[in-house]
C-alpha positions in Angstrom: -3.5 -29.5 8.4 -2.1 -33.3 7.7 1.6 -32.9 7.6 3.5 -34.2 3.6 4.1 -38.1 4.3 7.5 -38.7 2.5 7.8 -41.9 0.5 11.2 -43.4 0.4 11.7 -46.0 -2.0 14.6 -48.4 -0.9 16.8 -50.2 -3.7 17.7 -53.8 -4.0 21.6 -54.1 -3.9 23.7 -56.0 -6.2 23.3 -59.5 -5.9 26.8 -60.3 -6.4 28.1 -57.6 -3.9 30.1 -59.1 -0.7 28.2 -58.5 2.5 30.4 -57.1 5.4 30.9 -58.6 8.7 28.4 -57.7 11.4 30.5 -56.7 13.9 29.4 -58.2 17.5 27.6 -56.3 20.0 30.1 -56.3 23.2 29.3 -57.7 26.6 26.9 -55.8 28.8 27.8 -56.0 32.4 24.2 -56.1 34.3 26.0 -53.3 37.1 26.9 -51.1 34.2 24.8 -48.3 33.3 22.5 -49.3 30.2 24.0 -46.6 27.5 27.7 -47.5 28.2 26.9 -51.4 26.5 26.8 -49.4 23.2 30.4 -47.1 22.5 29.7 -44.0 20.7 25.8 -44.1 21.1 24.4 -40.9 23.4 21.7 -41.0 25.2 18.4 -39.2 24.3 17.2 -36.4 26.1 13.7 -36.3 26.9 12.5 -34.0 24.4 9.4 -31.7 25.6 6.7 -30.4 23.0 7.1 -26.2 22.5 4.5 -25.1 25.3 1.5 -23.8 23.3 1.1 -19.9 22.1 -1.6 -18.2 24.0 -3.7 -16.3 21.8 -5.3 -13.1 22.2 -3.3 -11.8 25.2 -3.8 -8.0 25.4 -7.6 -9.2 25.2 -7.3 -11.4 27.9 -5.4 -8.5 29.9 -8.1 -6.0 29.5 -11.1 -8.4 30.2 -9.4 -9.7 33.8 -9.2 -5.7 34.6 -12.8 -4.7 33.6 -14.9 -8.6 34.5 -14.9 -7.4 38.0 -16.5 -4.3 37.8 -17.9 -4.1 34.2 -21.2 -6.7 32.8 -19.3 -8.5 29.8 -21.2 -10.6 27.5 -20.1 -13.1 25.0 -22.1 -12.4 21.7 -22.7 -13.8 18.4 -21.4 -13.4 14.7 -25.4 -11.6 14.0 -25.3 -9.8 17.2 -21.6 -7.9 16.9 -22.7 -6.9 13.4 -26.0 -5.6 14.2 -25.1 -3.7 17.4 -21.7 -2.5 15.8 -23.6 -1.3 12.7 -26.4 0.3 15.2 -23.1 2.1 17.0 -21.8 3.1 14.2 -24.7 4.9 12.6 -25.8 6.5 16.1 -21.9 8.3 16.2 -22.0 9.3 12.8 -25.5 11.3 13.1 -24.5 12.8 16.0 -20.9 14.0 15.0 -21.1 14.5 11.1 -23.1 17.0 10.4 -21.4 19.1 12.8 -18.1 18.6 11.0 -19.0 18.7 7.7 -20.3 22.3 8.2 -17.1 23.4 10.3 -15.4 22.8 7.1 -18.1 24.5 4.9 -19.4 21.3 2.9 -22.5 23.2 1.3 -25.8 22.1 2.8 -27.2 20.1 -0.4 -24.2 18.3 -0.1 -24.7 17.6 3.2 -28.2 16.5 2.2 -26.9 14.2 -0.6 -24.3 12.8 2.1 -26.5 11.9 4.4 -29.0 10.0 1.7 -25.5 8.1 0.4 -25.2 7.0 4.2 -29.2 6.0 4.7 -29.0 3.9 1.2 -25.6 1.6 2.2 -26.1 1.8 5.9 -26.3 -2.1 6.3 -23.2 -2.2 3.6 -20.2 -0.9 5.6 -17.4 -2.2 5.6 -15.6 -2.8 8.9 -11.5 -3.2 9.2 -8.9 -2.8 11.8 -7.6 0.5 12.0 -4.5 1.7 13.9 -3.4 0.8 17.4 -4.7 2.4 20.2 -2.8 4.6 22.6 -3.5 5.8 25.8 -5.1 9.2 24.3 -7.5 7.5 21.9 -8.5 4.6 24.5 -12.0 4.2 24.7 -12.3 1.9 27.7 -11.9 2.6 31.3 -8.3 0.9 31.6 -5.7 1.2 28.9 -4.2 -1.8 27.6 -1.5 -2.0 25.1 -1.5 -4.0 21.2 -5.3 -3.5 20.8 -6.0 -1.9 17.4 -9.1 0.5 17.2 -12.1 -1.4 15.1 -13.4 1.1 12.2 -16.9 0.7 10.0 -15.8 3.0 7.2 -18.4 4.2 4.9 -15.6 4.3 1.1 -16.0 6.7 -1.6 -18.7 8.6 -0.8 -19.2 11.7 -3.1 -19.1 15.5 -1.5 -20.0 18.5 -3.9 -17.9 21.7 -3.3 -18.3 25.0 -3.9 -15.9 28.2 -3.8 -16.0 28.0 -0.1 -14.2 25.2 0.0 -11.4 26.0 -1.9 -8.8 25.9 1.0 -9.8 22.1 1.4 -9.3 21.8 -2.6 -5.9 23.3 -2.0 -5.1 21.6 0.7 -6.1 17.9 -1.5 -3.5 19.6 -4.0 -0.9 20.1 -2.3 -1.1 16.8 0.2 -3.2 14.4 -1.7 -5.8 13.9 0.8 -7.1 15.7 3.7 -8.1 14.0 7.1 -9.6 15.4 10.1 -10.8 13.7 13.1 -13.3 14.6 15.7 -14.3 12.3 18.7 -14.3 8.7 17.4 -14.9 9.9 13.5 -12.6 10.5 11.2 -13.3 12.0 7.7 -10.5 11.3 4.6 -10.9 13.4 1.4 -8.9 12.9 -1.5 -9.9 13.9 -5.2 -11.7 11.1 -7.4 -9.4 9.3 -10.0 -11.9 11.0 -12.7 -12.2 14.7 -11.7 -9.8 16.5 -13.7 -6.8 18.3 -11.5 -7.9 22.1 -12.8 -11.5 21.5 -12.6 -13.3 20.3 -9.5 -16.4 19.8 -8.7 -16.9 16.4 -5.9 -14.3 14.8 -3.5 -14.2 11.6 -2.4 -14.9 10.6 1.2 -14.4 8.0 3.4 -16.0 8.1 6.9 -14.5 5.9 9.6 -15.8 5.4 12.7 -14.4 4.0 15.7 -16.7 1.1 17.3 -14.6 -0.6 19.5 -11.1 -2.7 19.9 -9.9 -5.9 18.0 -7.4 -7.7 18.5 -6.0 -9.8 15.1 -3.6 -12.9 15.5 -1.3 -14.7 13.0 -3.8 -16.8 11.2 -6.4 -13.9 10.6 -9.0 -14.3 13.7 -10.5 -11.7 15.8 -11.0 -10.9 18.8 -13.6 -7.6 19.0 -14.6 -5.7 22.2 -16.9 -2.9 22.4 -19.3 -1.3 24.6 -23.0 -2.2 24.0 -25.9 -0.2 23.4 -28.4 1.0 25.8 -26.5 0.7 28.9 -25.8 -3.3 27.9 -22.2 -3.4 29.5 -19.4 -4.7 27.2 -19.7 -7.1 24.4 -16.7 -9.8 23.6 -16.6 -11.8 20.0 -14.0 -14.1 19.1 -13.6 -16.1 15.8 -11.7 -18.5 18.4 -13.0 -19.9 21.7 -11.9 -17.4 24.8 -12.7 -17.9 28.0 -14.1 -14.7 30.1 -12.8 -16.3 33.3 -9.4 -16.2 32.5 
């Protein structure tokens, strides 16, 4: 961005106004030192330039542990996005099902559910989520201030029946109520147009974990994740980041 140029615009005195004496520059002795031929002037330090931030540092940590054992790949805007999406999809038909009957969603809203999923799967949205820890690590070396990458699936409609009225009780009471399982992690809370005595649908929002990012101050990404079909480790930047550290 070009820095403000500030215009100054300079006066003419008054014509008439006396102009003072110039007072004479004093005698400089070629043996003295240089600053001492002007009195009250200080000399100027040699001012060095603020050493440049490096960005993306946790990222860089975890690559220089994993490049010398693990195949990482730099990949694509089209590429992350496809094989993220391709992750995401895989995890949540292996894992949702599964939950969604441990909590007694009927099975033709299960049904329904999974038709929601098939007609916006290339519509997800994907967002940072919170920052992992060493328990919800997903790589083979922990490494601090990398945030968990989501592709959330938002307000996705569940039926209920009488079975599930200790989930309804539970949205009462709390607001919402979230359960996680593996890398998914299911949110329900009640629609802003069901009526509080009468119930019939929830709202869900299914997040799944694909991977790590890494955010800086102006907004760019740094995304890691491990590929599909045995590919290694995929690395996207919005910014230019060396694998050889």
């Amino acid at each position: 961005m070009l820095e403000e140029v500030k215009r100054v615009t300079y006066r003419r005195g008054d014509p008439h106004r006396e102009v003072a004496p110039v007072t004479p520059y004093p005698r400089i002795d070629p043996q003295q030192d240089r600053h001492e031929g002007y009195p009250g002037q200080q000399p100027r330090k040699h001012e060095q330039p603020a050493p440049a931030r490096r960005r993306f540092t946790a990222m860089r940590e975890l690559i220089e542990k994993l490049r010398s054992s693990e195949d990482i790949s730099r990949v694509d805007f089209n590429t992350v996005n496809q094989e993220l999406l391709d992750i995401g999809l895989a995890l949540a038909e292996a894992e949702l099902i599964s939950l969604l009957l441990q909590l007694k969603v009927p099975l033709d809203s299960i049904d329904d559910i999974v038709r929601q999923l098939q007609h916006r799967s290339e519509t997800p949205n994907f967002v940072s989520g919170l920052d992992m820890t060493s328990e919800t690590n997903m790589f083979p070396v922990f490494v601090e201030e990398l945030a968990e990458y989501l592709m959330c699936f938002e307000s996705v409609l569940v039926k209920v029946g009488k079975q599930n009225q200790l989930l309804v009780d539970e949205i009462t009471n709390h607001g919402r109520y979230q359960i996680n399982h593996g890398r998914i992690k299911l949110d329900f809370s009640r629609p802003a147009d069901e009526s509080a005595l009468d119930w019939d649908k929830l709202n869900l929002v299914i997040s799944v974990k694909v991977g790590a990012v890494e955010v800086d101050e102006n907004g760019r990404r740094a995304i890691f994740y491990q590929r599909p079909e045995s590919k290694g480790y995929g690395l996207y930047s919005d910014k230019s980041l060396s694998l050889s550290i």
